[in-house]
Each structure stands twice: as C-alpha cells, then as structure tokens.
C-alpha atoms as an extended CHARMM CRD file, in Angstrom:
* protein
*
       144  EXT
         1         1  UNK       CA              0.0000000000        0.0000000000        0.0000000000  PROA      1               0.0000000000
         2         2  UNK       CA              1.2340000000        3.4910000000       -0.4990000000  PROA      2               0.0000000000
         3         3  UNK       CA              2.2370000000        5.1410000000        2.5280000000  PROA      3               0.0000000000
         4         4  UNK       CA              0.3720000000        8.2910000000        1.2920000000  PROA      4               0.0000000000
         5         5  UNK       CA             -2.9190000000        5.8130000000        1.9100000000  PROA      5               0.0000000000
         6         6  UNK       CA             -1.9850000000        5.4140000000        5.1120000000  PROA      6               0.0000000000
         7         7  UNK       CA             -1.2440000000        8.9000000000        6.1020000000  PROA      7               0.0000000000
         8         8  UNK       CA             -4.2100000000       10.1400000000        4.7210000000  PROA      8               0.0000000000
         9         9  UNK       CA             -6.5140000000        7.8500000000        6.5780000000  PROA      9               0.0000000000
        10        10  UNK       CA             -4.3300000000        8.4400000000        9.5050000000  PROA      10              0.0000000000
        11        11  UNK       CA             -4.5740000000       12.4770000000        9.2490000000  PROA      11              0.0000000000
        12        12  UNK       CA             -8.2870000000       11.9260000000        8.5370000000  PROA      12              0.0000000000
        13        13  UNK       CA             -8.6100000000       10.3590000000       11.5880000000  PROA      13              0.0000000000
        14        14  UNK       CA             -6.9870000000       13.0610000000       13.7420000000  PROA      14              0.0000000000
        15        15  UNK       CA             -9.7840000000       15.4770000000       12.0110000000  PROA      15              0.0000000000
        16        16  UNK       CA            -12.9200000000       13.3710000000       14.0450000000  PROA      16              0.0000000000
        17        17  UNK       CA            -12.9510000000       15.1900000000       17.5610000000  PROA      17              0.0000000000
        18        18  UNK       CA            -15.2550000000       12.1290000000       19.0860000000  PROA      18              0.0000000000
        19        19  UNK       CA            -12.1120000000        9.8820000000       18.4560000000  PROA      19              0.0000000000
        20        20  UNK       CA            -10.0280000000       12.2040000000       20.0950000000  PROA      20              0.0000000000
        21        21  UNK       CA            -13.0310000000       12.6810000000       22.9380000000  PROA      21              0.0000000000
        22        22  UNK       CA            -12.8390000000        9.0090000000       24.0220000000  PROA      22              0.0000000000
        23        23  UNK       CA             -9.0220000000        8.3150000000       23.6070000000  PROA      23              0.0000000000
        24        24  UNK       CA             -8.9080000000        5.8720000000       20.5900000000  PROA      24              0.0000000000
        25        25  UNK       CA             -6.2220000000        5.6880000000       17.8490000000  PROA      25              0.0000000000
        26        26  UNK       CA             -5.6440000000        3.6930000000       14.5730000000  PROA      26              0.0000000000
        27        27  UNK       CA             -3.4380000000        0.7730000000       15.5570000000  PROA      27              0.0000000000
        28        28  UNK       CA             -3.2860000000       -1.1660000000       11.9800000000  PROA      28              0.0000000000
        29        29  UNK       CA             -4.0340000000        0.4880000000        8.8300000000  PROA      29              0.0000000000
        30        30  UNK       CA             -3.5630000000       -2.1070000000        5.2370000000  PROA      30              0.0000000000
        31        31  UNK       CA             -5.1070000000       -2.4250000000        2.2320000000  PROA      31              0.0000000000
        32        32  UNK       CA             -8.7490000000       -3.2650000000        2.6710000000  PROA      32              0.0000000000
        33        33  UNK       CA             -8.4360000000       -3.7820000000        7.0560000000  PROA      33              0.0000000000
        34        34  UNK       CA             -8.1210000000       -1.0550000000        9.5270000000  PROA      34              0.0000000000
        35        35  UNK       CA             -7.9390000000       -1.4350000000       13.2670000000  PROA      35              0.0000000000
        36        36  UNK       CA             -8.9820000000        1.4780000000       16.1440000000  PROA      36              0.0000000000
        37        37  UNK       CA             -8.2910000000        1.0400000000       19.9250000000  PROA      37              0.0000000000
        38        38  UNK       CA             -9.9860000000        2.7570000000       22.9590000000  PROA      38              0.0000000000
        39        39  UNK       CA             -8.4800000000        2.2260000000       26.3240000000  PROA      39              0.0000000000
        40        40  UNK       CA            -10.8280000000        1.4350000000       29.1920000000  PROA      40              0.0000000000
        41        41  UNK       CA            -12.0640000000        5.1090000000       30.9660000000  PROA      41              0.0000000000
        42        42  UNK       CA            -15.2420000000        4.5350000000       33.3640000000  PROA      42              0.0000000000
        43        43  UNK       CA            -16.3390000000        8.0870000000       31.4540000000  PROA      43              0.0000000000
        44        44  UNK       CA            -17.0250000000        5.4110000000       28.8270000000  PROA      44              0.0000000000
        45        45  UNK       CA            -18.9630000000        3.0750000000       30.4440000000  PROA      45              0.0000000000
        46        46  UNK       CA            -22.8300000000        2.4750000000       31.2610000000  PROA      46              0.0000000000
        47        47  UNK       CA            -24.2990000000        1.8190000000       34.2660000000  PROA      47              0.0000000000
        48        48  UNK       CA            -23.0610000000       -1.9230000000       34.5630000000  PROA      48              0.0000000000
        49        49  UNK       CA            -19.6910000000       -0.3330000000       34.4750000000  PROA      49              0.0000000000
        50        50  UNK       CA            -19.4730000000       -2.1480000000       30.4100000000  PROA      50              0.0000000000
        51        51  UNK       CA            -17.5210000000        0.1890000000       27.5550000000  PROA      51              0.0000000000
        52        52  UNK       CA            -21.3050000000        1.5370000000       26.7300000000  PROA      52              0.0000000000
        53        53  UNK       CA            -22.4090000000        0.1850000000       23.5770000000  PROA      53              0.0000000000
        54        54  UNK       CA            -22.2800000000        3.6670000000       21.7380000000  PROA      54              0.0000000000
        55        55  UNK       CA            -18.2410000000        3.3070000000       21.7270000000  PROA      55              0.0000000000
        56        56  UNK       CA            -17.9790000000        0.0090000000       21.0680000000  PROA      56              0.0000000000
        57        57  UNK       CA            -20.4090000000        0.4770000000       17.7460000000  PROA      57              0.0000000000
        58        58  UNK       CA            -17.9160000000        4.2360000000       16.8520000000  PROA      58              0.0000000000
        59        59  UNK       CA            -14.8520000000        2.2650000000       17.1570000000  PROA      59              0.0000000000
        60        60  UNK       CA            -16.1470000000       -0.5360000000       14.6410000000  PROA      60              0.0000000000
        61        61  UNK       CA            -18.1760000000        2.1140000000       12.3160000000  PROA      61              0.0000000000
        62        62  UNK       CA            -14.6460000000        4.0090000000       12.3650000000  PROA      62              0.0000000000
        63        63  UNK       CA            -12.7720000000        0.9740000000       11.3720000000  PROA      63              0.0000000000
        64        64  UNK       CA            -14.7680000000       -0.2910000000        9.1760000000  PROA      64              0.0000000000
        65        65  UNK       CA            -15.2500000000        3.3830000000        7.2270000000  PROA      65              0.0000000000
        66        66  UNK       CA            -11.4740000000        3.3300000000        6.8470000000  PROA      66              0.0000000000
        67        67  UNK       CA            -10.7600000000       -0.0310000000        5.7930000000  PROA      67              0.0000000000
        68        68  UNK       CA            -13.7980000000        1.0550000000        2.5280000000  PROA      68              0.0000000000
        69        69  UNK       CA            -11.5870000000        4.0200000000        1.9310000000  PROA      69              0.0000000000
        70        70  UNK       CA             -7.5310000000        2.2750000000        1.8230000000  PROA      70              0.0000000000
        71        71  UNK       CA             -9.8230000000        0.8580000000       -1.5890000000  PROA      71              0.0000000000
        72        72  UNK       CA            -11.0530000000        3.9100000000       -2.9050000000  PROA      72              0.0000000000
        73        73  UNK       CA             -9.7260000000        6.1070000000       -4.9330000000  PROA      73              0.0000000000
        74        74  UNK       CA             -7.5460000000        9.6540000000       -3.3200000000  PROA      74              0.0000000000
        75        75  UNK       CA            -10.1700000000       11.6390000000       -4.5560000000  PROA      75              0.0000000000
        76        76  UNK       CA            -12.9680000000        9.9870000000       -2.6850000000  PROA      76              0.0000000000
        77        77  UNK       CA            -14.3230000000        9.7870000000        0.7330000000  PROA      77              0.0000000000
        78        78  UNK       CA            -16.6650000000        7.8380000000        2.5020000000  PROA      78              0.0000000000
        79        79  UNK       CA            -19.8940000000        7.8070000000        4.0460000000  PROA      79              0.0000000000
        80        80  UNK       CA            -21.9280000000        5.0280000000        5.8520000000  PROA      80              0.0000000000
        81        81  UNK       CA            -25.0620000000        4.1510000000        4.4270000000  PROA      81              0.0000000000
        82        82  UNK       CA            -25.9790000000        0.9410000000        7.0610000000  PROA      82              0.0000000000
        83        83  UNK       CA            -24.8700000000       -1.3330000000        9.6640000000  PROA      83              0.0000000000
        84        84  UNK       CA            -26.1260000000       -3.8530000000       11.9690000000  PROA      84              0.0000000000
        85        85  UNK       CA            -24.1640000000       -4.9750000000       14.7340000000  PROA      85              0.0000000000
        86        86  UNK       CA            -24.8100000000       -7.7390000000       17.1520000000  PROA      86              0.0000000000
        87        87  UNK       CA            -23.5120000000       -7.4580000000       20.5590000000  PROA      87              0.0000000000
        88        88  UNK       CA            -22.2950000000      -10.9640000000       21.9130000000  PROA      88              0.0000000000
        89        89  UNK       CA            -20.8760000000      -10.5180000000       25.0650000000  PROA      89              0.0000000000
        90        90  UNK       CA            -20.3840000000       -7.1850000000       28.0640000000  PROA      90              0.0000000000
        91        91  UNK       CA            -17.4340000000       -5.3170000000       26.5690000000  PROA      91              0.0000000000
        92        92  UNK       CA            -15.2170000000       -5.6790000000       29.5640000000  PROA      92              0.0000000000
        93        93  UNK       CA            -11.5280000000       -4.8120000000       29.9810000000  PROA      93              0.0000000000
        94        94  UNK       CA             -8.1460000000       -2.8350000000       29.6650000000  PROA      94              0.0000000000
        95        95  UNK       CA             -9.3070000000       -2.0030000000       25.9230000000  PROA      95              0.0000000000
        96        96  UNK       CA            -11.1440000000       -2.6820000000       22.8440000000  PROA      96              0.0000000000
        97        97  UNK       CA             -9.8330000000       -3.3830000000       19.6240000000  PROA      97              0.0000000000
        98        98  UNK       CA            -12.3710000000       -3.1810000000       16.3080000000  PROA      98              0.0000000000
        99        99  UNK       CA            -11.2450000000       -4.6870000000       13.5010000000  PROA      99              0.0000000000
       100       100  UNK       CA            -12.7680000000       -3.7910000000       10.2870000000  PROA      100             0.0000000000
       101       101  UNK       CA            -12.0950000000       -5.1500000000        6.4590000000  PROA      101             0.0000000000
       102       102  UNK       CA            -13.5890000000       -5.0140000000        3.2440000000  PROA      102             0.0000000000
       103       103  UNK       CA            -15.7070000000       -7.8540000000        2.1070000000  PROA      103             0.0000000000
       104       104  UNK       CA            -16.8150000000       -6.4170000000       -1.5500000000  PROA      104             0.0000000000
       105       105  UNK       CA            -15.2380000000       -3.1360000000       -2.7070000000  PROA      105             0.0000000000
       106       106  UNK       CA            -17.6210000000       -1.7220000000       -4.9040000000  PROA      106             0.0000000000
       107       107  UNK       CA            -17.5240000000        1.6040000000       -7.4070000000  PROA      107             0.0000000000
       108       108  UNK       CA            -19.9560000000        3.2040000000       -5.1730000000  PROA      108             0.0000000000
       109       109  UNK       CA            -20.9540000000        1.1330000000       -2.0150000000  PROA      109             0.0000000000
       110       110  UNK       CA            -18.4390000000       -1.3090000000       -0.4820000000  PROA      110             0.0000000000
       111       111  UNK       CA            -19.7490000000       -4.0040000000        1.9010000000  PROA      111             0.0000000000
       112       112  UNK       CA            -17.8240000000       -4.5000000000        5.5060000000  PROA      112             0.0000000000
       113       113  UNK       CA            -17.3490000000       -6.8630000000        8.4710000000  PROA      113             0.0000000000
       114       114  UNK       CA            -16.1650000000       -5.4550000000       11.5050000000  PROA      114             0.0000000000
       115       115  UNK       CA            -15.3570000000       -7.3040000000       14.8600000000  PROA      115             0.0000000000
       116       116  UNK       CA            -14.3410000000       -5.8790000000       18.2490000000  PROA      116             0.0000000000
       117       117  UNK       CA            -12.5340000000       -7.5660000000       20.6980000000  PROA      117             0.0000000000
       118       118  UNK       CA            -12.3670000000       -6.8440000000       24.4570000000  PROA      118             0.0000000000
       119       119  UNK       CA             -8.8540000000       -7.5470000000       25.6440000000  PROA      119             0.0000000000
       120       120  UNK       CA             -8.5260000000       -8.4330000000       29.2410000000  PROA      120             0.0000000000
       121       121  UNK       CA             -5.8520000000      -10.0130000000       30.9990000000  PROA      121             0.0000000000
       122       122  UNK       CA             -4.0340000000      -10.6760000000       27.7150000000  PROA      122             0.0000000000
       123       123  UNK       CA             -6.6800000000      -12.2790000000       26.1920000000  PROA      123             0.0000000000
       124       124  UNK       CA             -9.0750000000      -11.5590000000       23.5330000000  PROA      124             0.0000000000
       125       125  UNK       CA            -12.7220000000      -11.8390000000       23.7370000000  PROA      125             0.0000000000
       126       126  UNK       CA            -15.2400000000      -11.0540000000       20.9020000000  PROA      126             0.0000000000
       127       127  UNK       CA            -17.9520000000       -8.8800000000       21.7590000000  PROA      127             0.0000000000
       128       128  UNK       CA            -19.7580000000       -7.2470000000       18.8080000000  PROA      128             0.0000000000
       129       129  UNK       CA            -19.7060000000       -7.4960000000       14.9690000000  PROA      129             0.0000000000
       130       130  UNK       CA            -21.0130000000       -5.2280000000       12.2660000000  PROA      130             0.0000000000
       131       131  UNK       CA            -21.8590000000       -5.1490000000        8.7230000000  PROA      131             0.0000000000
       132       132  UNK       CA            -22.0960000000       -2.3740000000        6.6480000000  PROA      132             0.0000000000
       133       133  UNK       CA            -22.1040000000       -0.8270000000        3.7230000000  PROA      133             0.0000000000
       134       134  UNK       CA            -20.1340000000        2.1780000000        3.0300000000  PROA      134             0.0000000000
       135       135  UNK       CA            -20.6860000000        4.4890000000        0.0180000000  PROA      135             0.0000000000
       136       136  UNK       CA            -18.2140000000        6.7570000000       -2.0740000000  PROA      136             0.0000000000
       137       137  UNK       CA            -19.0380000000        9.9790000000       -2.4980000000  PROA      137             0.0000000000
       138       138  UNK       CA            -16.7430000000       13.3340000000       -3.1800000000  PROA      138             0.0000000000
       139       139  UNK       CA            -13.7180000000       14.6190000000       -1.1100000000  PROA      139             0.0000000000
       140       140  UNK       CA            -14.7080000000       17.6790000000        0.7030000000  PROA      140             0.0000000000
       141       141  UNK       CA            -11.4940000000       19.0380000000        0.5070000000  PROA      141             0.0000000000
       142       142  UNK       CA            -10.4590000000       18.4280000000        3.8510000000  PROA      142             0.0000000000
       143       143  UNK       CA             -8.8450000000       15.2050000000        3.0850000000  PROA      143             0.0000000000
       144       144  UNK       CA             -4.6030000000       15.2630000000        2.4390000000  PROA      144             0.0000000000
C-alpha cells in the first residue's frame, strides 16, 4: 500500500474530535483492514460499568469506514449508508480493539465486516460485529 494511503486515513482520523473525545487511535491500517483502539475510561462506560455500547459500535463504524476508503480512490471519501451490529458478550476490559475489512469493494458502495474484541488479561474476547455498507461519495477538501 502506499504510505500516502496510510497517512491520509491516519490524518483523517486526527480530524474526528469524538475519536479524540474518548481516547482511541488507529493501531493497523492495510489495504482493505483497519484497526482502532480505545483504552478502558469509566467516562465510557454504562451503568453496569461495560464500555457503553455507543463506543464500542464508533470504534467498529470508524474501522470499518477506513478499511472502505484504503480501496477507494484519493479523490474519494466515505460515508456510511448501514450497519447492523450484534452485541455478543459485556465489553469488559483494559481495551477494545475493532477490527474492520472489506468484504466487496464496490464503485460506489463497499460491503464491511467489523469485529471488536475486548482484551482483558491478555486475552481476547469477541464482543460485537457489524456489517455495513459504506458508500463513495466526493472529497470535501479536507482530506490530504
């Protein structure tokens, strides 16, 4: 991948203040597959003390957004159009890592899957996935 992909998704990134707001960063960015992390904050939580499910569904919209644009063309941004996510389990521990990737790129809509993953203790444990469809549409002219 060219590493002008990368930056721009990275410096794209930067530019969404509710990223910034709950602490998360882009941990993996590749063709088709980028990852976001949020640490564990109880200013995230709900009343159970779980990551609330609002965050864990940004982090996973976010990744999943991303990994439709490392296909698209530097002239294009992206929008969702859907998503349905299930959650499978209380998101629980020291972070949460979404992982989203392209399952059909498309000239104007481009179908995801996105996972996230509670980490605790060094291990792993899913707790939501999404799909959703994310559709092309013109640069703004804020992207680099």
């Amino acid at each position: 991948m060219e590493i002008n992909v990368e930056k721009r998704i990275k410096n794209s990134f930067a530019r969404q203040t509710v990223m910034t707001t709950i602490g998360a960063s882009i941990t993996r960015v590749k063709p088709g597959e980028v990852s976001v992390e949020v640490p564990f904050r109880s200013d995230l939580t709900q009343q159970h003390g779980f990551f609330h499910a609002g965050v864990v569904t940004m982090i996973v919209d976010t990744a999943c957004g991303y990994a439709a644009l490392t296909c698209m063309p530097v002239v294009a941004a992206v929008l969702t159009v859907e998503y349905k996510v299930n959650f499978l389990s209380p998101a629980s521990g020291e972070k949460l890592i979404a992982r989203g990737r392209v399952l059909k790129p498309g000239r104007t809509l481009t179908v995801c899957f996105g996972e996230v993953h509670a980490l605790q203790e060094g291990k792993e444990k899913l707790v939501a996935t999404m799909l959703a469809t994310m559709m092309k549409c013109e640069d703004t002219g804020l992207t680099d």
